[in-house]
C-alpha positions as CSV (number, residue, x, y, z in Angstrom):
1,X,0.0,0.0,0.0
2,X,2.7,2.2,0.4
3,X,4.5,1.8,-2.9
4,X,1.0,2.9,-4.3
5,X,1.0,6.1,-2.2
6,X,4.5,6.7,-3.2
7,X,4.1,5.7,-7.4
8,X,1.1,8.8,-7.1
9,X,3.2,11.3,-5.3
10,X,5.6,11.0,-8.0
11,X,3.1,11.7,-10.9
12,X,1.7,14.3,-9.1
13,X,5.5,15.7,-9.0
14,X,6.1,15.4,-12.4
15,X,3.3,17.7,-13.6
16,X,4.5,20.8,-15.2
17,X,2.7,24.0,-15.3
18,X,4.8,25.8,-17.8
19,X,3.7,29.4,-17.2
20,X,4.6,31.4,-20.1
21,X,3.2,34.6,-18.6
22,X,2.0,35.7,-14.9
23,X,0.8,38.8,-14.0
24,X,-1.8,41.3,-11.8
25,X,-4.1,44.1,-12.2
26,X,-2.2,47.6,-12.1
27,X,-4.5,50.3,-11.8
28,X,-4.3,52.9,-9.0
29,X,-6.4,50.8,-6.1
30,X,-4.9,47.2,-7.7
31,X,-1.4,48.8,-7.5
32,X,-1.8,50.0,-3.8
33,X,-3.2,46.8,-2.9
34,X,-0.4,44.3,-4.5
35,X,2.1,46.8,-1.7
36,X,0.3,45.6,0.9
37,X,-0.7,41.7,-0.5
38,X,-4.1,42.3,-0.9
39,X,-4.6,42.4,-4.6
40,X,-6.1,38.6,-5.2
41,X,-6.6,38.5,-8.3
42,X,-3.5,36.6,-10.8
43,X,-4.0,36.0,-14.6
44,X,-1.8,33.3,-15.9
45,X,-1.5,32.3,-19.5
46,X,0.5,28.6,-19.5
47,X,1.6,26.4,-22.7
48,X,-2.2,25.0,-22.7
49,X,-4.7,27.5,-20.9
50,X,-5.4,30.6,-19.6
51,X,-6.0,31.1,-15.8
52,X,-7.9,34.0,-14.0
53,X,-7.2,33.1,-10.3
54,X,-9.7,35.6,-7.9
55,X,-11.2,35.6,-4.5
56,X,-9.2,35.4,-0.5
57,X,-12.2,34.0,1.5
58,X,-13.7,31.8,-1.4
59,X,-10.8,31.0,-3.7
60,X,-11.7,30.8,-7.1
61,X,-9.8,29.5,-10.2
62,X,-11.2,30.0,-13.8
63,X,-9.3,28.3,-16.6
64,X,-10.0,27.6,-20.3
65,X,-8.0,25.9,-22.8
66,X,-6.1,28.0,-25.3
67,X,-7.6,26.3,-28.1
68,X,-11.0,27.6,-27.4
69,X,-9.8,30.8,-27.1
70,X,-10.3,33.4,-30.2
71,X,-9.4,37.2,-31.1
72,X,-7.6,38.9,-28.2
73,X,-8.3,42.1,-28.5
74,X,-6.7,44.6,-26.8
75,X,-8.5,48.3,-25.4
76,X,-7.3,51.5,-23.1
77,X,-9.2,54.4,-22.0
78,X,-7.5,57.6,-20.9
79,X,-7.1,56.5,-17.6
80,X,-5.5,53.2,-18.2
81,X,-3.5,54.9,-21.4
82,X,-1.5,57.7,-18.3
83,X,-1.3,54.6,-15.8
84,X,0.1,52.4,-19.4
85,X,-2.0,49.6,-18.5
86,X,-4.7,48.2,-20.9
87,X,-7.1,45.7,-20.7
88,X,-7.0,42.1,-23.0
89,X,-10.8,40.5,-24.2
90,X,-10.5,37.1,-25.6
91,X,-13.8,35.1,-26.7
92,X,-14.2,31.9,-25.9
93,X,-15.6,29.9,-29.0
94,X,-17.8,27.3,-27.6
95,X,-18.6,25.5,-31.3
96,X,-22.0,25.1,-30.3
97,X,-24.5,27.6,-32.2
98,X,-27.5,29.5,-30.3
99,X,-25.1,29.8,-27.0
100,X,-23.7,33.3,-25.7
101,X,-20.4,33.8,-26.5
102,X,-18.7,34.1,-23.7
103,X,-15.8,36.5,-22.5
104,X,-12.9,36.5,-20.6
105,X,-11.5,40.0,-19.5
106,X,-8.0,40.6,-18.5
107,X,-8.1,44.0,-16.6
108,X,-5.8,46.7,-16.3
109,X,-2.6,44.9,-17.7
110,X,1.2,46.3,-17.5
111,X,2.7,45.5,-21.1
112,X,-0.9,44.6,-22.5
113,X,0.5,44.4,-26.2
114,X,3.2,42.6,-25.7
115,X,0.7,40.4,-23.4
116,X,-1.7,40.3,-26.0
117,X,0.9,38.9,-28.9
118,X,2.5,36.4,-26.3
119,X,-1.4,34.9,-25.7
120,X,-2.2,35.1,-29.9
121,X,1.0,33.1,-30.2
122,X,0.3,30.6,-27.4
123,X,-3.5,29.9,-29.1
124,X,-2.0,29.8,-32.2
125,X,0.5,26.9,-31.3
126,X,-1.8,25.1,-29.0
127,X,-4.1,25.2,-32.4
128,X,-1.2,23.7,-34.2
129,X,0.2,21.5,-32.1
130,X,-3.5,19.7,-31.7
131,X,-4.1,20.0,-35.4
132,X,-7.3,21.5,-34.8
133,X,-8.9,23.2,-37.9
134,X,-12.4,25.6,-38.1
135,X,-14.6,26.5,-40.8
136,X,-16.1,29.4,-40.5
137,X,-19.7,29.8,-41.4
138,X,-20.9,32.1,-44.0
């Protein structure tokens, strides 16, 4: 019995999360909140998903496979363009017709282009690497 407990601890230790990207909201109240480690909210984008990570008394972890994923697009209002922050909207593409689409917002993001282009690139290879092809419909 043992050996078994041991043989799962060592899957468990080879998992690898490969984070390509990790980051936190920046505006004004999210900035004076990460100085005193209260901000508790962390976006991750890994080699296979993205991950909004939110909550202190009722942890919450929201994840969706890149592949899914579909036309980041990237906005900034005045305020976020003094602070340079900007905030990253990717649609989630649930391939079943008649459902609402729906959205994952990254807020308030420090280096949201470059962001933006490393999470294109992620879906994009995650598409590849799956050989996953769409059709759109006209």
């Amino acid at each position: 019995m043992k050996d078994q407990n041991t043989n799962k601890e060592n899957h468990l230790d080879n998992v690898e999360f490969n984070i390509l990207w990790e980051g936190k909201p920046c505006g004004l109240l999210q900035r004076f909140l990460t100085k005193i480690n209260l901000n508790f909210t962390t976006y991750q984008i890994t080699k296979d998903e993205l991950i909004v990570i939110t909550g202190f008394f009722k942890r919450r972890l929201n994840s969706c496979e890149l592949y899914l994923l579909k036309d980041p697009d990237l906005t900034d209002n005045i305020y976020q363009r003094f602070l340079d922050i900007s905030t990253i909207t990717v649609k989630v593409d649930t391939h079943t017709p008649g459902t609402v689409q729906r959205i994952i917002k990254l807020k308030n993001i420090k280096d949201g282009s470059k962001v933006r282009k490393l999470l294109r690139d992620a879906i994009e290879k995650d598409v590849m690497e799956r050989q996953i092809t769409y059709f759109d419909k006209v």
